[in-house]
N, C-alpha and C positions, 0 to 999 in steps of 0.2 A: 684756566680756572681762577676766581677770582678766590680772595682766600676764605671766604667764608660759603664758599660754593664747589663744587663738583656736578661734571653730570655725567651718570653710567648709561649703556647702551646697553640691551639684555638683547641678544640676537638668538631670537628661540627656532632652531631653524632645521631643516631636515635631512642631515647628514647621509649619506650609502656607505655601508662598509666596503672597503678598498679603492671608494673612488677620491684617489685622494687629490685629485688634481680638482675636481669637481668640486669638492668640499673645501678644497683650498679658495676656489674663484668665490662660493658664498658669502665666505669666511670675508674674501676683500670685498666683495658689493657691500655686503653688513658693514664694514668700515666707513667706504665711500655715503653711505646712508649717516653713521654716528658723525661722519665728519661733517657734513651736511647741517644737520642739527647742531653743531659744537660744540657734540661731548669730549671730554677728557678723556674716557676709557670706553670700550667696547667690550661686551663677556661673553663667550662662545662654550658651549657646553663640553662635558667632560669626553676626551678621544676623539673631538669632535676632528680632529684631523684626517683619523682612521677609520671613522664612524662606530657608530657604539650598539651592541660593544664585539668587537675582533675577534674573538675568539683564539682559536691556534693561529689565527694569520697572522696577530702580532708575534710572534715566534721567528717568521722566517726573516733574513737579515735581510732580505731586499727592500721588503716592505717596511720594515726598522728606517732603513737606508731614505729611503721614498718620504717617508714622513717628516724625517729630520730635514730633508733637503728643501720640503714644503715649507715648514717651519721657517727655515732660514729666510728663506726666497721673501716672505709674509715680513721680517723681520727686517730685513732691508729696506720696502717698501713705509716702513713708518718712520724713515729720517724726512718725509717731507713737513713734518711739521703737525702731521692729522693727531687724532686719539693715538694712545695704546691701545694693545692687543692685550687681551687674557684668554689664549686659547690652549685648550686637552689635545696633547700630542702624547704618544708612548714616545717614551727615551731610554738610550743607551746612555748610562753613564759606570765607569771604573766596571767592565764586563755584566753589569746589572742592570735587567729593563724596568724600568717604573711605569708606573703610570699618572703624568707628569700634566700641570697646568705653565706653559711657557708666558711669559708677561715678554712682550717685544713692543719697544718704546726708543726712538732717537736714533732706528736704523741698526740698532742690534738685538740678540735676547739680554735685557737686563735684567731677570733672574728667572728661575725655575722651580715649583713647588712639586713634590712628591704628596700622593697618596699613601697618608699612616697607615689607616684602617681599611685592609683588601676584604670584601663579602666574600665568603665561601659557602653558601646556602642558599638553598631557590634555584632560581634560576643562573645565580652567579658563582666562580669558579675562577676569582683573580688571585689564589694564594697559591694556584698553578704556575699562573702565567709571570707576575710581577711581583717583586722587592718589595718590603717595608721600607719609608724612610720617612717644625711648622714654625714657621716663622712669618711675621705679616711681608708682603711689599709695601714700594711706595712709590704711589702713584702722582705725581703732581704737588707735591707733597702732604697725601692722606696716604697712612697708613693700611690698607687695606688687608683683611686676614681672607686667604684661600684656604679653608677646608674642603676637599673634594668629595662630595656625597656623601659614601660610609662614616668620612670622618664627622659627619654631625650627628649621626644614625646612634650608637651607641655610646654608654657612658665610659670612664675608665674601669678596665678589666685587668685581669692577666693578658690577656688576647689583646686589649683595645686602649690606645690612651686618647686622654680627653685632648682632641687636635683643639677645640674651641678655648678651653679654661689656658691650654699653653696658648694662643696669639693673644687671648686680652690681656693675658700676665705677661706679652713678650710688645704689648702697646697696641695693639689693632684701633681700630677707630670706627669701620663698618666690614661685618665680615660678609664676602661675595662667596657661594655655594654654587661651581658647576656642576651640574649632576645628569647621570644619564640614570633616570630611577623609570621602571618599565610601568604603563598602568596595572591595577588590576581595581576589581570591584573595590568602593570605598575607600580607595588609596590617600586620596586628598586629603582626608579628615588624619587619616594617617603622620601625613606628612606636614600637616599643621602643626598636631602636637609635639611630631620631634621639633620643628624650627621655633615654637614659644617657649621648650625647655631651652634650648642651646638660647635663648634672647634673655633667657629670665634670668638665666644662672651666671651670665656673661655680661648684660647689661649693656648688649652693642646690638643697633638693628642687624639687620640679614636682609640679603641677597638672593633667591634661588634660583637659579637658572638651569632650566629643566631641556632635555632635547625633545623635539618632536617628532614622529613620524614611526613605520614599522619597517620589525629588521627581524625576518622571518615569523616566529610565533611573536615575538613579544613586540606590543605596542607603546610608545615615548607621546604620552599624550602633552607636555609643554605644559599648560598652567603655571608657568613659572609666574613667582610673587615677590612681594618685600614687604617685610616688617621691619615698624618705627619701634625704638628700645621700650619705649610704653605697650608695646603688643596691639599698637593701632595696625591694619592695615595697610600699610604705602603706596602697594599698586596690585595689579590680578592683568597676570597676561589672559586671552583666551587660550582653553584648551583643543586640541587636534588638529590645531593650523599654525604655521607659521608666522612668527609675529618679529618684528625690532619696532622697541619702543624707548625712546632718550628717558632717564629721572632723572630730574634733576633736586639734588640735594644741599640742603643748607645747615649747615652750622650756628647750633643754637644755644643756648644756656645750658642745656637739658642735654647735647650731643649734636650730632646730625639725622636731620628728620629727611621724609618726601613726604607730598602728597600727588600722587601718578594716578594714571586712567583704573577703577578696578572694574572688569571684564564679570556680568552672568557666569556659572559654571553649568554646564550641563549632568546631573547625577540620575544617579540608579540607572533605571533601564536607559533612558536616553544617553549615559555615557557608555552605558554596555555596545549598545548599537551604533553609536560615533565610532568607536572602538572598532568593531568590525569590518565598518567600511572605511575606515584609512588603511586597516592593517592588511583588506584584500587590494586594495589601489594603490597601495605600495610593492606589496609582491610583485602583481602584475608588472606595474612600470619599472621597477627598478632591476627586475628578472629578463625585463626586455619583451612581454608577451602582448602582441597585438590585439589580442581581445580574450573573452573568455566564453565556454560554453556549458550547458549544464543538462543533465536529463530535468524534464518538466513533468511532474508524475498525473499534478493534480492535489497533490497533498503538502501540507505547510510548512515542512522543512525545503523543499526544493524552490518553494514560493519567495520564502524569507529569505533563502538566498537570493533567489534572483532578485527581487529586489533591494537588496546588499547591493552586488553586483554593477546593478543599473544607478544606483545615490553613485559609487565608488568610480565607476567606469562611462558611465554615458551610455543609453540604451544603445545607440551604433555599434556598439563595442564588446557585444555580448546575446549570445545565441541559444534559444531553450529549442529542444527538441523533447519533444512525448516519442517514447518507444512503447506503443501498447500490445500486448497480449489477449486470450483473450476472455481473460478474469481482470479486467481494464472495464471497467464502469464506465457508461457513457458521463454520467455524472463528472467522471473525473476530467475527460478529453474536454468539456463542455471548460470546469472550473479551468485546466491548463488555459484551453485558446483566451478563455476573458483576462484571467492575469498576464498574458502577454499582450493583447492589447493593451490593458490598461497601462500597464511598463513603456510598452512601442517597442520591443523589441523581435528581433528575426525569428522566428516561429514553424516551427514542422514538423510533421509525423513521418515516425520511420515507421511502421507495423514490423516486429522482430518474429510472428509466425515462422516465417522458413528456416530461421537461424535456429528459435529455438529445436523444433521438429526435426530440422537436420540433425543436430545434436541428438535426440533422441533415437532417430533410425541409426547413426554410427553407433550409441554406444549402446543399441539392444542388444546383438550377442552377447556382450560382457553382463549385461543387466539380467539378463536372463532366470528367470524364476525366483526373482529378487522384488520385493513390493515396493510399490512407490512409494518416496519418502521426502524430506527437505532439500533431497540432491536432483532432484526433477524441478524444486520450486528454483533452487540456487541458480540452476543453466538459465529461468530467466533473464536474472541479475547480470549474471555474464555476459551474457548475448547482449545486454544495455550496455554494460562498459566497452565490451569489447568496440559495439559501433562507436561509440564514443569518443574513445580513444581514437579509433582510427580516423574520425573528421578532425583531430584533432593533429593528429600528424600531417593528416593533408591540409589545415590550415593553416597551422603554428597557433591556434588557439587554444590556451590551456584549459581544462576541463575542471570545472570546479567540482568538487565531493560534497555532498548534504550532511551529512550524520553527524545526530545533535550529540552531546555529548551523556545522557542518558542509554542510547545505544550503543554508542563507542564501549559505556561502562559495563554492559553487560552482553557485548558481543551480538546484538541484534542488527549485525550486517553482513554483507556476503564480500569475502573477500575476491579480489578479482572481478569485482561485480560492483555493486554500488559503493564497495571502498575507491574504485578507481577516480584517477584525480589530481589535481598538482597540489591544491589547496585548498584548506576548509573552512571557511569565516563563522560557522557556528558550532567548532568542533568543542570549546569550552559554555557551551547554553544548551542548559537541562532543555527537556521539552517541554516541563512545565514554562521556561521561561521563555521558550520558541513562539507561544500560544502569547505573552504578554505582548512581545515585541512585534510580532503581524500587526497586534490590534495595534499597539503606539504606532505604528509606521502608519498606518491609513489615518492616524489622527496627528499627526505632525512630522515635519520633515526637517531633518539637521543642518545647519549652515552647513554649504561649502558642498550639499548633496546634488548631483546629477538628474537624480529623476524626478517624475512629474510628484504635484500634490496631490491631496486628496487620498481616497482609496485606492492604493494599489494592489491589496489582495481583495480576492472577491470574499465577501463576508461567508459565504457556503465553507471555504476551505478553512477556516479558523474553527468553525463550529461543530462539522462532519467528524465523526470519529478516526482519528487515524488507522490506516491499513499502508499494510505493502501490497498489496492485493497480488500475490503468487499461489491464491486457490481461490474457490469460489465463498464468499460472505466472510473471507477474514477481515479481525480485528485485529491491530496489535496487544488486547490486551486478553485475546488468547493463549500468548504467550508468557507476559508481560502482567505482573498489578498495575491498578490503576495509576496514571504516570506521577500522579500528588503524591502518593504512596510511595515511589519505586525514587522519586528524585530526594525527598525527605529521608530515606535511609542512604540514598548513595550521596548524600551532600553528610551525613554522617559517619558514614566509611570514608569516603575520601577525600573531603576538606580536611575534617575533623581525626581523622583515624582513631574514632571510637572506637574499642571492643565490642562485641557481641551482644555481651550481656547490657552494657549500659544501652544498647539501642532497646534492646529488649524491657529494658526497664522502666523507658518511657515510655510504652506502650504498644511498641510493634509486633504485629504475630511471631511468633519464633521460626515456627518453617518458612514463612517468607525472608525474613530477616538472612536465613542461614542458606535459603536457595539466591539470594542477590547475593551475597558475601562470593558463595563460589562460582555465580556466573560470572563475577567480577574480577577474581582470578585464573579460573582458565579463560578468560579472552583475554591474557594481558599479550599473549603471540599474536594477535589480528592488529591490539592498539600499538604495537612494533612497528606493524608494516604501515599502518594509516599514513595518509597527508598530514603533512603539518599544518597548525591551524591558528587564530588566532586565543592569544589569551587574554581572560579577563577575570577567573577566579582566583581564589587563594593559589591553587593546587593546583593543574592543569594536567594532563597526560604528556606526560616527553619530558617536556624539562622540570618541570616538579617534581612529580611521581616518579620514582624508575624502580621498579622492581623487577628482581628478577622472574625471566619466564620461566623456567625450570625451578619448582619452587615446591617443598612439600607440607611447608607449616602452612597450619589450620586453626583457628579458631573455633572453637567449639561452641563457645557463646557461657561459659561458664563463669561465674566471678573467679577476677583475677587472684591469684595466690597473695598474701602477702609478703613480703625479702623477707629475709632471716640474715640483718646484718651481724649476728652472732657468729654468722660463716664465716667473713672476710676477717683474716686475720689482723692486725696493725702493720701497717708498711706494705700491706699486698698491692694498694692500687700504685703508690711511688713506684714500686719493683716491677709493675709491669709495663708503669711508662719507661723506665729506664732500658728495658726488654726492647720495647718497641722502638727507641730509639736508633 
């Protein structure tokens, strides 16, 4: 570095939890890459050791053991002369695990920064796992300030101190931000405005280095950026791919500035759908699963999957089968075989007649003088998973589940039946939004996608009314309001968890209003057993939301009461934290 110059290396890149020897080898390519270029420093995202984020794994001491020893190994290798490192490892230090950013430079670790401010909300749950414990490094001699995610996230609290206002007061000079932050809709705009308060209030550019790729439900879309102390811009990685890219920064009257590559972003729906297909091609691949398979009904949930699927996986690599009945429209056999042609993917019909019928002659004695009802439509469903399942065992191909998350919300699936499945890539997209993103896919296709351009749903299946077709001329919205209707009060229940009445007050009927509320709770036992899926709303089922199934409050739909803080006596809430303590 010359002294009015630095150059950082932002290695946005896509970590596996537990593979830590793997993550370890990136970790030194990404080097070998910054040393190349002739940066000074290289920045690796947060746990990137362990991959983000570990869950109870960081807990067991081997894997403790394993990470440290990676660490070190990485840490030796920088006495040749190349960059430093600033890589997210969890550490043991004085019987306490952190969650630790290692700076290894000259062939040792020459220092280690803790995480002040642990998330405990959402989908995060580090006030479990890790220790509270900011002071800048120095790199080359530029002071650098590590705050690690959360700590830029929040101002000073009881709970939170300001990690950013302590490094400029303790000298920083450019604060570097590794972060494992998960996407969900709108996040970006998000996470703009935290990094232009922490720039404005602090008066030092920023750093963010974001991780990429999926780890289970939650997807690490990268976009990682930098802002100059003026709130220019500095650089814009792209988002849901892997990227290292050198900035190089200079020392100016004003501070230290970049001007670096800034990357298009993809938004709204087309990041919704980016989203999807990393987070099902990461499952797959990092789960170890040679391809995937899917029932092909004919209708647009199983469509938009498959073609998820085929961007994510390569149409080789993913298998529709039509199970028809036979309350199965030709229309529909007709829409399946054109959208598997147009995909290119493996294609065939099983007819499930004898499975189901079988079923029917076993279980007549018991049915006996008993009317036909939804448990004659359901043995469909089952007889679908069941085969399903089973090519799926004799393949090793995992079987992907359709249901959008308007169903999921009101239990309009059969378990054991079209729940079956490893994983869901549209488990968090209403059906209204199922219907935008068919149409976006046959009108554009995402960097970095597998399958063909053009239309790959046939336009009949976007427009046809939705059916399960398990009787003859059904709709889904003979059970169902219209789904504008039905997603507009469930994005009000459970993004929002509006009351009753406030839904009711902007104008939704009240017995609809009060018949989704409680279809929404008694199927919170179906969304238990569901696949996990990807996320991309506020809220999601599983790791957002958890309520419990066994549950007997009820909303009524009545204006809320107003408190009566005349009850709580003076000292009652101290007395009870002291209780609780």
């Amino acid at each position: 570095m010359s002294e009015q110059q630095i150059k950082i290396t932002l290695a946005q890149l896509n970590p596996t939890v537990g593979d830590v020897t793997g993550n370890a080898a990136k970790a030194r390519a990404a080097r070998d890459k910054a040393k190349a270029d002739g940066a000074d420093l290289v920045v690796l995202s947060e746990l990137f050791v362990a991959g983000y984020p570990p869950e109870d794994l960081v807990l067991k001491p081997a894997f403790q053991s394993a990470c440290r020893a990676a660490i070190e190994e990485l840490a030796r290798e920088t006495k040749d002369g190349g960059p430093a490192m600033l890589i997210g490892t969890p550490w043991v230090e004085d019987g306490k695990l952190y969650n630790a950013c290692a700076l290894l430079d000259g062939g040792r670790i020459a220092a280690l920064r803790f995480k002040a401010n642990l998330p405990n909300y959402g989908v995060f749950d580090e006030k479990r796992l890790f220790a509270r414990a900011a002071r800048p490094v120095t790199v080359r001699g530029v002071r650098i300030g590590v705050p690690i995610c959360e700590d830029i996230w929040l101002e000073e609290s009881e709970d939170y101190e300001n990690v950013v206002e302590c490094l400029a007061e303790t000298g920083a000079e450019i604060l570097v931000v590794p972060n494992g932050s998960p996407y969900a809709r709108d996040k970006a705009d998000l996470r703009l405005s935290i990094v232009v308060a922490r720039v404005t209030e602090s008066g030092l550019p920023l750093v963010y280095l974001n991780e990429v790729g999926g780890q289970d439900e939650l997807i690490f879309d990268g976009a990682s950026f930098a802002l100059n102390a003026d709130l220019s811009v500095a650089a814009q990685l792209p988002a849901f791919e892997e990227n290292i890219t050198t900035l190089t920064w200079r020392k100016t009257a004003d501070g230290w500035r970049c001007n670096g590559p800034i990357t298009a972003q993809p938004e709204g729906d087309k990041a919704d759908y980016a989203a999807c297909v990393l987070g099902l091609r990461d499952y797959v691949r990092k789960n170890g699963f040679p391809g995937v398979l899917l029932g092909v009904s004919g209708g647009i949930d199983s469509a938009l999957c498959a073609a998820i699927a085929v961007d994510a996986l390569g149409a080789d690599k993913v298998r529709g089968v039509m199970l028809p009945f036979r309350y199965t429209a030709q229309v529909s056999l007709d829409d399946a075989a054109k959208l598997a042609a147009a995909l290119g993917i493996r294609y065939e019909i099983l007819p499930i007649a004898d499975a189901v019928n079988g079923f029917e002659k076993i279980l007549a004695p018991v049915f006996a003088g008993l009317e036909r009802d939804i448990t004659e439509e359901n043995l469909q469903a089952r007889a679908r998973g069941t085969l399903l399942m089973a090519i799926s065992n004799k393949t090793g191909a995992m079987v992907v589940t359709t249901g959008n998350k308007s169903e999921m919300s009101v239990g309009y699936a059969t378990l054991y039946g079209d729940m079956n499945g490893g994983f869901n890539p549209i488990k968090d997209i209403y059906k209204t939004e199922v219907f935008r993103l068919s149409s976006l896919r046959n009108a554009w296709k995402p960097d970095g996608a597998l399958g063909p351009s053009g239309e790959v749903i046939p336009v009949n299946i976007i427009i046809r009314p939705p059916t399960a077709e398990l009787r003859e001329n059904q709709t889904d919205q003979d059970s169902l309001p219209p789904y504008d209707v039905l997603d507009a009060i469930l994005e009000r229940l459970v993004e929002r968890e509006e009351p009753l009445a406030t839904i009711i007050e902007a104008g939704f009927d009240p017995d609809v209003v009060t018949r989704i509320d409680r279809l929404l709770n008694i199927a919170e036992y179906k969304r238990r057993q569901a696949a996990p899926g990807v996320k991309v709303t506020r809220k999601n089922f599983g790791r957002d939301r958890r309520y419990p199934i066994t549950n007997r409050f009820r909303d009524f739909g009545k204006a809320l009461p107003e408190p009566d803080d005349k009850l709580v006596t003076r000292g009652s809430r101290a007395s009870a934290e002291a209780f609780e303590g």
